[in-house]
N, C-alpha and C positions, 0 to 999 in steps of 0.2 A: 504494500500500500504506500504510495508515495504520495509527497506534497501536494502533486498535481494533476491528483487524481478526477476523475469523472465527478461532476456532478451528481449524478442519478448515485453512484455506490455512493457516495457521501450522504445521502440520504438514510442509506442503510446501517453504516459504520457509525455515524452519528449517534444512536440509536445502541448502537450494540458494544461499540472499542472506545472506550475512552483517550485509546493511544492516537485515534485523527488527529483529535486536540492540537498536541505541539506541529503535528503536519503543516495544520492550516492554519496556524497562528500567525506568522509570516505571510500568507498573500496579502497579495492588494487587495483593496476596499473592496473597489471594483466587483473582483471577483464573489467576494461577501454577500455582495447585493444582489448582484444575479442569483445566487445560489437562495436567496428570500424569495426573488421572482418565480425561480422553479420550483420551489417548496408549494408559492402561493398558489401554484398552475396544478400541482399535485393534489392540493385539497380540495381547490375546487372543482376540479374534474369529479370526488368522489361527492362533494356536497350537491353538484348537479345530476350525476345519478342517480343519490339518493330522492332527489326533487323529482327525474324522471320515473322514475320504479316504483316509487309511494304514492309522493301526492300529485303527480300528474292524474293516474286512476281515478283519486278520489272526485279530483276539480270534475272530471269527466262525469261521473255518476253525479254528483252534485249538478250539473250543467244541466242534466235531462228532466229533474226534478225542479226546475227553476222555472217560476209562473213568470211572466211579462212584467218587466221591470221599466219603469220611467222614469227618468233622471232631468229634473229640473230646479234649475237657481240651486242648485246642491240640496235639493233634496230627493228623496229618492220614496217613489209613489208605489205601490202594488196594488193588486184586486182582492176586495174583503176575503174572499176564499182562497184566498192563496197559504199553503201550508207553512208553517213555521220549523219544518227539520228538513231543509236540504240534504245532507248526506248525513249519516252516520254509520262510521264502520265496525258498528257491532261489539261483541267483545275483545275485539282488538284495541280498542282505546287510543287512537292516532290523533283520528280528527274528528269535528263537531263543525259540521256548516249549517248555521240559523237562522232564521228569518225574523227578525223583531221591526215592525213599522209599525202596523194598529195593534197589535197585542205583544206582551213579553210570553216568550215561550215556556214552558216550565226548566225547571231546574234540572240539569245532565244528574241522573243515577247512578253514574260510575264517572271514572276518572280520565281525562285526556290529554294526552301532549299539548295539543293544538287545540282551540276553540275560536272560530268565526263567527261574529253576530253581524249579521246588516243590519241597521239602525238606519232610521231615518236623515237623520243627519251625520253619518259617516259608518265607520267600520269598527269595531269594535275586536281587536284579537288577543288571547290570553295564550302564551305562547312557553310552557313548560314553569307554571307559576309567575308568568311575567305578563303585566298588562301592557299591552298598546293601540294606542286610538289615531286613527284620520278622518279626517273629513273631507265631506266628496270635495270638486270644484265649483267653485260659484259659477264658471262662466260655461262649463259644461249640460249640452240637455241633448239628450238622446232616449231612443225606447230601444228595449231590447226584448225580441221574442224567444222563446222558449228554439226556437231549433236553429233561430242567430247565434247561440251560446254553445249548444252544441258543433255547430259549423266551427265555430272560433276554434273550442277545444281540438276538433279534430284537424284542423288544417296550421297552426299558428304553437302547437306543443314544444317541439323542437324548439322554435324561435324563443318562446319560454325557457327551455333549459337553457338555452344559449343566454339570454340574457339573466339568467341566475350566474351560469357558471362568468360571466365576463363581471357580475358586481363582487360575487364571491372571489375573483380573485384580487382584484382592489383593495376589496376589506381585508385579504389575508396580507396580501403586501405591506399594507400602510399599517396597519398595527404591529403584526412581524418586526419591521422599519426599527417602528417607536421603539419596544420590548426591546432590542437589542441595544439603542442609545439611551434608554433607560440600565441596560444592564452593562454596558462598558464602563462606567466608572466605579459598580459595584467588582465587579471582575478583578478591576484594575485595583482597588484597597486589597481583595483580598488574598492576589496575588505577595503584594507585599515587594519590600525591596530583593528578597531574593531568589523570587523567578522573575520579576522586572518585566511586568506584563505592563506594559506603554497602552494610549487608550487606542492606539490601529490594532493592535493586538487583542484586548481586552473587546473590540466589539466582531472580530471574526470571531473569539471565541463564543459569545454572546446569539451571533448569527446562528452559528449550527449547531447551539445549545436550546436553542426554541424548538426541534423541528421532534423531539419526542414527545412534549405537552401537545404539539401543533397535531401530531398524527393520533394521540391517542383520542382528542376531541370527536376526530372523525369517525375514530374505530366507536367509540360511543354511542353516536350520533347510527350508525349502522346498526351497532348491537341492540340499541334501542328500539330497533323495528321489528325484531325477531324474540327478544326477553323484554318481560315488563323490566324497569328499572325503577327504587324509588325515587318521586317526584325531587326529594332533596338532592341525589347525583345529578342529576341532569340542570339544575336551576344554581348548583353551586359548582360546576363543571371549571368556570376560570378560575375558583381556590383549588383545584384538582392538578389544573393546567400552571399556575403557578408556583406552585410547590415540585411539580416534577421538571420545571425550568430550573428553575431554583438549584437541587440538587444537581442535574447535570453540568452547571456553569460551575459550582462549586468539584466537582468530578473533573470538566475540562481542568480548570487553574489550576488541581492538585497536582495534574498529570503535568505541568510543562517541570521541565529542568532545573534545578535551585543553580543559582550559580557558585562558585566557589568564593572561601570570602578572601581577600588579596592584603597580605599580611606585608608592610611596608617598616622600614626598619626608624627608630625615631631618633638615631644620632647613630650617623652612619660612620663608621670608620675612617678616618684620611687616610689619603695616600702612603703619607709618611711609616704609620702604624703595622701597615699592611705587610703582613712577611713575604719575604722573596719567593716565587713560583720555584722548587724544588729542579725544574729541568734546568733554571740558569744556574745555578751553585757546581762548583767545583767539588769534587770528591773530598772527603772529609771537610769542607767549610762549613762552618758555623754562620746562618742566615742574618745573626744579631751582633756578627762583627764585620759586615760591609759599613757600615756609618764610617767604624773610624779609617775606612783605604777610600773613604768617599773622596776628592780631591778640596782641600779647604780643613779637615779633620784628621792628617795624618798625623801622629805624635808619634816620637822612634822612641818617647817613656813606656807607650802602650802596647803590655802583653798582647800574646793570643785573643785572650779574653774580655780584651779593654781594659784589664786593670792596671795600675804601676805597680 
């Protein structure tokens, strides 16, 4: 496995060796970034998918079941008999699409991922414990028949995933993005001075430390459709997703190299002190009695040894 290595394996190595780490701690930005682009292309190909394979179906059956709908000045008109449960998929527990204009519907008996309400005045959707509201357009007015919706669903699906999977990867990009400049200065503390992770380094590492929280969201989000999950995994899914970044940025910085620490002398010997290198000395000379055959220091008082 080298530095410069494939993208796609580094997806995978990411995830599994913590020895990538020092690989790619060293590239350029550059390269960091694109490798968020690919990640972001990788998720949401599965998030589109998953839109294709679930809730495409549902929209569909839901569409057939849809009475003549009028849309004026942002509000939205139906016919007194028109039923208040557009789809419902049973004991599977996915989705809930409702009809609330002249009456509220009664209350869901069991528990759902997703819940759509049409409302008069906008949309109403509760989406894994999570509320969210819009409202139609003011400037908006159209009717729409019962086999116009169907038409839509069957010819215009595709176009749908497509543009799921083109916002889904924006959204993974740009937060990916963030998440990673959000974690280059953490990276870079706890690196510390002796693996000297700098912040170019601190945010590669950063980069393809996101991409195990990032794949497990998805793997979730999949498993979800096949095992009930409870409501609290799925609605606390980013403390999930943040704690398993978390750990692996802490895993990449363990893994780089400490460096050695550089032991500098703090009063250095002079020249003078310094004994003579053994290969210059003549056979039996004494190293400590060049000073006095030095020329300026001859004495003809002074022994072998320096002394008188």
């Amino acid at each position: 496995m080298r530095s410069a290595s494939s993208r796609a394996a580094s997806l995978f190595w990411s995830c599994t060796s913590f020895s990538l780490y020092p690989r790619i701690a060293d590239n350029p930005i550059g390269r960091s970034i694109s490798y968020l682009l690919l990640l972001s292309c990788v998720a949401a190909l599965c998030v589109a998918t998953f839109f294709g394979a679930q809730v495409v179906p549902a929209l569909r059956a839901a569409s057939r079941a849809m009475p003549e709908l009028t849309l004026d000045a942002g509000q939205l008109v139906v016919a007194p008999n028109a039923p208040t449960i557009l789809y419902d998929d049973g004991a599977h527990g996915m989705l809930l699409v409702r009809l609330a204009v002249d009456r509220e519907p009664s209350a869901p008996e069991r528990r759902y991922d997703a819940v759509v309400t049409l409302r008069a005045g906008g949309v109403d959707a509760e989406l894994c414990g999570r509320a969210f509201h819009a409202t139609w357009p003011a400037q908006w007015s159209l009717v729409v028949q019962p086999l116009d919706a169907v038409a839509f669903m069957d010819s215009w699906w595709m176009f749908l995933c497509m543009v799921v999977f083109a916002g889904s990867v924006a959204w993974f990009f740009v937060t990916r993005l963030i998440h990673a400049l959000i974690g280059s200065p953490a990276g870079a503390i706890m690196a510390g001075p002796t693996r000297g992770a700098s912040f170019a380094r601190a945010f590669n590492l950063s980069a393809y430390a996101v991409t195990p929280g990032t794949l497990l969201m998805v793997a979730l989000l999949w498993a979800n459709a096949f095992y009930r999950f409870p409501p609290a995994l799925l609605a606390w899914n980013w403390a999930i997703y943040i704690v398993v970044t978390g750990v692996c940025l802490a895993g990449a910085v363990s893994a780089l190299p400490k460096r050695p620490w550089r032991v500098t002398p703090t009063t250095p010997l002079s020249q003078a002190e310094e004994p003579t290198a053994p290969s210059a000395l003549r056979a039996g000379e004494n190293p400590w009695t060049r000073r006095s055959e030095s020329p300026g220091h001859s004495d003809p008082n002074l022994g072998p040894w320096g002394k008188r």
